[in-house]
C-alpha positions in Angstrom: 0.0 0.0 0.0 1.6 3.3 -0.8 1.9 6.4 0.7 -1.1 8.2 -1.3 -3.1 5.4 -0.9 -2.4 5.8 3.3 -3.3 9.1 2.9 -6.3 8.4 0.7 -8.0 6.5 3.2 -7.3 8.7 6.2 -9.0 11.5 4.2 -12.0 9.1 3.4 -12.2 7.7 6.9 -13.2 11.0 8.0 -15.6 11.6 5.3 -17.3 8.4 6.8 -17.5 9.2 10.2 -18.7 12.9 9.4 -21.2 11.0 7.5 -22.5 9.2 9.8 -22.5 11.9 12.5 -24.7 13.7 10.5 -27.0 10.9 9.5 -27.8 10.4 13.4 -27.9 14.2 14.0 -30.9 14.7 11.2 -32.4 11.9 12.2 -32.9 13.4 16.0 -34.1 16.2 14.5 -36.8 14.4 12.1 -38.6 13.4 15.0 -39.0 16.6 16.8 -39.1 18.8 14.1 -43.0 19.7 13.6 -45.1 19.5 10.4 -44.9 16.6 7.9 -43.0 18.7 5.0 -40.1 18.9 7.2 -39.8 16.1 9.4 -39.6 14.2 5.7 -37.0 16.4 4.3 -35.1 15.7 7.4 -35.7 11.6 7.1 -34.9 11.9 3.1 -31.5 13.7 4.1 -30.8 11.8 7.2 -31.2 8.5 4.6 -28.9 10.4 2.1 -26.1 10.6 4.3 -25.8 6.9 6.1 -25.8 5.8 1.9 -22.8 8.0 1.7 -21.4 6.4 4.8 -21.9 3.0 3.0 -20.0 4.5 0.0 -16.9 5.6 1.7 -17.5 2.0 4.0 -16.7 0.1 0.3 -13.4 2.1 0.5 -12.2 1.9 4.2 -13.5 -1.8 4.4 -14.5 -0.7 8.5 -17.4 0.6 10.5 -16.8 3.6 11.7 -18.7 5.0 14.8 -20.5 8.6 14.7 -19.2 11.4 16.5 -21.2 11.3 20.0 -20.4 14.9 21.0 -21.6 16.3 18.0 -24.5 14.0 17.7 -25.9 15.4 21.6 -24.6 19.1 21.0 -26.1 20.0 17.6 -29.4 18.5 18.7 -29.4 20.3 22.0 -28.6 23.8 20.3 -31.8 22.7 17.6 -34.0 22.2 20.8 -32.7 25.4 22.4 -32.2 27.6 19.9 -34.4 26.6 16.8 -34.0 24.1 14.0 -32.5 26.5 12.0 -29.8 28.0 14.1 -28.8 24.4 15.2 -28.7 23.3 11.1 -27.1 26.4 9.8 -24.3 25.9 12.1 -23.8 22.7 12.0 -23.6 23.2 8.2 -21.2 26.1 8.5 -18.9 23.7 10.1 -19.4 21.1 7.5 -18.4 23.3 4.7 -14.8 23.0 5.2 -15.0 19.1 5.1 -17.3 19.2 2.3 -14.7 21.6 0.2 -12.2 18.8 0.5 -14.2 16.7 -1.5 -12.7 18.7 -4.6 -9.5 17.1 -3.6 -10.2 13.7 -3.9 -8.6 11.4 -6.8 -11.1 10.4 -9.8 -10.5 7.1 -8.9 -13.8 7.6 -6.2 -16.2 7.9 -8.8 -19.1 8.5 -6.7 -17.8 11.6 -5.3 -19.6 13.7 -7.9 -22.9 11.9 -6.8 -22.4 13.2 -3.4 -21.3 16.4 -4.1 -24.9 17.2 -5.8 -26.6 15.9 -2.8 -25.1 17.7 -0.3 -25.5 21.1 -2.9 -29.4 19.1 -2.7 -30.0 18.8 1.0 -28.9 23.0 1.4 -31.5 24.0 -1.3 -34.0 21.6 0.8 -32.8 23.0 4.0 -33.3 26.7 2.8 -37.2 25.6 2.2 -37.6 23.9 5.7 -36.3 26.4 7.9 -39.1 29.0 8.4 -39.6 28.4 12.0 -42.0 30.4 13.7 -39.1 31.7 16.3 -37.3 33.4 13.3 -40.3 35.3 12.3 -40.3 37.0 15.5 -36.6 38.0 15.0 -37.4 41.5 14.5 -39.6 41.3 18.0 -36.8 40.1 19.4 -34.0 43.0 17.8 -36.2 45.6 18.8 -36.5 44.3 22.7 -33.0 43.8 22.9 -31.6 47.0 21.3 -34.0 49.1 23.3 -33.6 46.9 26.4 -29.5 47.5 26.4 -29.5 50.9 24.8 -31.7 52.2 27.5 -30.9 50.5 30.6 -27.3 50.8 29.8 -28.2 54.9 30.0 -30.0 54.5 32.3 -27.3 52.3 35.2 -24.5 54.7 33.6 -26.2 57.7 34.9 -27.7 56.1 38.1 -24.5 54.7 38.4 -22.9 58.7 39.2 -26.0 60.1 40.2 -26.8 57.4 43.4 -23.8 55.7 45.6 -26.0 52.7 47.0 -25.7 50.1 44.3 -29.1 48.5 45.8 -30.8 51.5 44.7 -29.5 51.7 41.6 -30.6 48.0 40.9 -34.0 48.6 42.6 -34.4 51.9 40.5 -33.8 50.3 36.7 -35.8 47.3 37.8 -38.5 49.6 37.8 -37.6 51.5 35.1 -36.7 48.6 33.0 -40.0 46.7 33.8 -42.1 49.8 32.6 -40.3 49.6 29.9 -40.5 46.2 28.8 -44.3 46.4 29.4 -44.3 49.8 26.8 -42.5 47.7 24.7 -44.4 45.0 24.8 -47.4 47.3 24.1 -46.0 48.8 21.2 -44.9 46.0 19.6 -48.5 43.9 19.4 -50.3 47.9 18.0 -47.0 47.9 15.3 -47.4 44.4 14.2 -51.1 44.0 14.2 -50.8 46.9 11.5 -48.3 45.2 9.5 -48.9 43.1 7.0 -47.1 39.7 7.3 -49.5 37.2 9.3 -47.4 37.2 12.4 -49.3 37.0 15.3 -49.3 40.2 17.7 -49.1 38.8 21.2 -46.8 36.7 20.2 -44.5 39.3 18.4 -45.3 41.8 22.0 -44.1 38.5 23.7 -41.3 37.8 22.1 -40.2 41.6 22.5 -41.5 41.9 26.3 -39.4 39.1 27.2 -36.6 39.7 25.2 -36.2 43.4 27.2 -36.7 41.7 30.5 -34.7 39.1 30.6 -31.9 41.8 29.6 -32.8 44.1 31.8 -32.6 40.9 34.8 -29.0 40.1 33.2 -27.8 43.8 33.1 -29.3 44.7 37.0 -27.4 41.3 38.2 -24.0 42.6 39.3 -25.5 45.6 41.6 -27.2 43.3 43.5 -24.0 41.4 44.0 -21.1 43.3 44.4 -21.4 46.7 46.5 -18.4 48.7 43.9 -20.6 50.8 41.6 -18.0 51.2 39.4 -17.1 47.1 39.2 -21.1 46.2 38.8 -20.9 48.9 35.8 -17.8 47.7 34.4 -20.0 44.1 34.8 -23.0 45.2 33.4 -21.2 46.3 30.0 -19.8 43.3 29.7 -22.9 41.5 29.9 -24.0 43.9 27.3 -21.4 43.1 25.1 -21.7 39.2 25.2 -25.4 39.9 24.6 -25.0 42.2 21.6 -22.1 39.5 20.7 -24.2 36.3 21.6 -27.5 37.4 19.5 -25.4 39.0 16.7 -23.6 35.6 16.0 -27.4 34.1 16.3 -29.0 36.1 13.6 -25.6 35.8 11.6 -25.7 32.6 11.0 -29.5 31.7 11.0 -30.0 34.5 8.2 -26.7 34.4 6.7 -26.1 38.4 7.5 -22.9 39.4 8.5 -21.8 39.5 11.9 -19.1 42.4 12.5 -20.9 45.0 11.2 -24.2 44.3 13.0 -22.4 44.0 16.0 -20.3 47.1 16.0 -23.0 48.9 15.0 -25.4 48.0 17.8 -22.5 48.2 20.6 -21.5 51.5 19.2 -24.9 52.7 20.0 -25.6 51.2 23.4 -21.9 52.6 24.9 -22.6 56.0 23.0 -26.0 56.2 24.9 -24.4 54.9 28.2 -21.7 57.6 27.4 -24.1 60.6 27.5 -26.0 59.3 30.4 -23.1 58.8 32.7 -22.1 62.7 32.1 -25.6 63.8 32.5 -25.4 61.6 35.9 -21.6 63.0 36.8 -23.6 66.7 35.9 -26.4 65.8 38.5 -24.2 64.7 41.5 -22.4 67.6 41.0 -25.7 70.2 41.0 -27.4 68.3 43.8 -24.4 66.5 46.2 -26.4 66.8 49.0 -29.4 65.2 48.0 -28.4 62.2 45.8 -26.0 60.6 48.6 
């Protein structure tokens, strides 16, 4: 056996096992997927992908087990966060195996047949995923980007105006809630004016919960630490691994780009936070005697 051949069947081997991987990982999802269309397409691809494990099996003359890790994560980020972000990534980081296929001698003359249906199974895919969740993607932008552009003004100026970091969590609590509940308001009388066939309450809910949840994650560190300036320091980082976190989300479920979006909706919330901290640095120094 010679050295390409050695080579040739290490290459293959982990076509096999990444075939296989996947196999099991759309086959999870065909069964908790909902409606008939997709849990089909799933099965049909699922199918596709143990016959390709069968092809490279005629070459490596072995069984090859799947990849257990990626079997449990990429269905437990489908559950969690949607079909379609738990696909899209799992596909993303497919793509570089898939390119290799190029590579491989014409002596596999059944690579061409696989190529065409894994180009296939991402024309299929772009059909199934229209979950419900991404149609609500705006609901959830627009609690989010008002949730940390507002409450990040609002912590940087409480943050010089008031000394007791209890109060200052206590304080945006309340203003945050009122918020979220505006929000929430605003959001079912937008989208029951929009065309579209999203549901309202469910758009208001999706944008109520999004701004509370941030506003719960932003409040956290002044009710832990008793530094004002550490549990603001905290509470932009938080704000940064949100913006980062949902940024990367949308990214790669809509296929959008991710620096931009994210510099643009940081640069926003710290510009905010940066106005409201010198309007609070301007109130302490007015009133010293009352904001204590």
């Amino acid at each position: 056996m010679n050295k390409g051949r050695v080579f040739d069947e290490r290459v293959v081997a982990v076509f096999q096992k990444n075939e296989i991987t996947e196999h099991h990982i759309y086959k999870n999802l065909s069964g908790r997927v909902s409606g008939v269309k997709n849990r089909r397409i799933l099965s049909q691809i699922a199918d596709d992908e143990m016959r390709h494990y069968n092809v490279w099996k005629n070459y490596t003359r072995k069984d090859i087990s799947p990849d257990r890790f990626k079997v449990w994560f990429y269905t437990l980020v489908s559950m969690v966060f949607g079909f379609t972000f738990g696909i899209k990534l799992m596909e993303n980081g497919e793509k570089r195996t898939h390119d290799l296929y190029s590579r491989i001698p014409g002596s596999f003359k059944e690579i061409n047949g696989i190529v065409r249906d894994e180009e296939e199974h991402e024309q299929a895919l772009l059909m199934l995923l229209d979950e419900d969740r991404m149609k609500y993607t705006g609901s959830i932008v627009l609690g989010l980007n008002d949730a940390l552009v507002e409450l990040m003004g609002v912590l940087a100026g409480l943050t010089f105006a008031l000394h007791n970091t209890t109060v200052v969590a206590l304080t945006a609590s309340i203003t945050g809630i009122a918020a979220a509940l505006s929000m929430a308001a605003s959001g079912y009388l937008s989208t029951k004016t929009e065309p579209g066939g999203k549901n309202p309450f469910v758009a208001s809910l999706y944008t109520g919960i999004a701004y509370i949840i941030t506003v719960l994650a932003l409040i956290a560190p002044y009710l832990i630490f008793e530094d004002r300036y550490i549990c603001l320091g905290l509470s932009f980082f938080i704000a940064i691994c949100i913006i980062g976190f949902f940024n990367y989300y949308i990214s790669v479920a809509r296929d959008l780009p991710f620096k931009s979006r994210f510099l643009e909706m940081t640069g926003l919330s710290f510009t905010v936070a940066a106005l409201s901290f010198l309007a609070g640095y301007v109130i302490h120094f007015v009133f010293p005697d009352i904001l204590m």
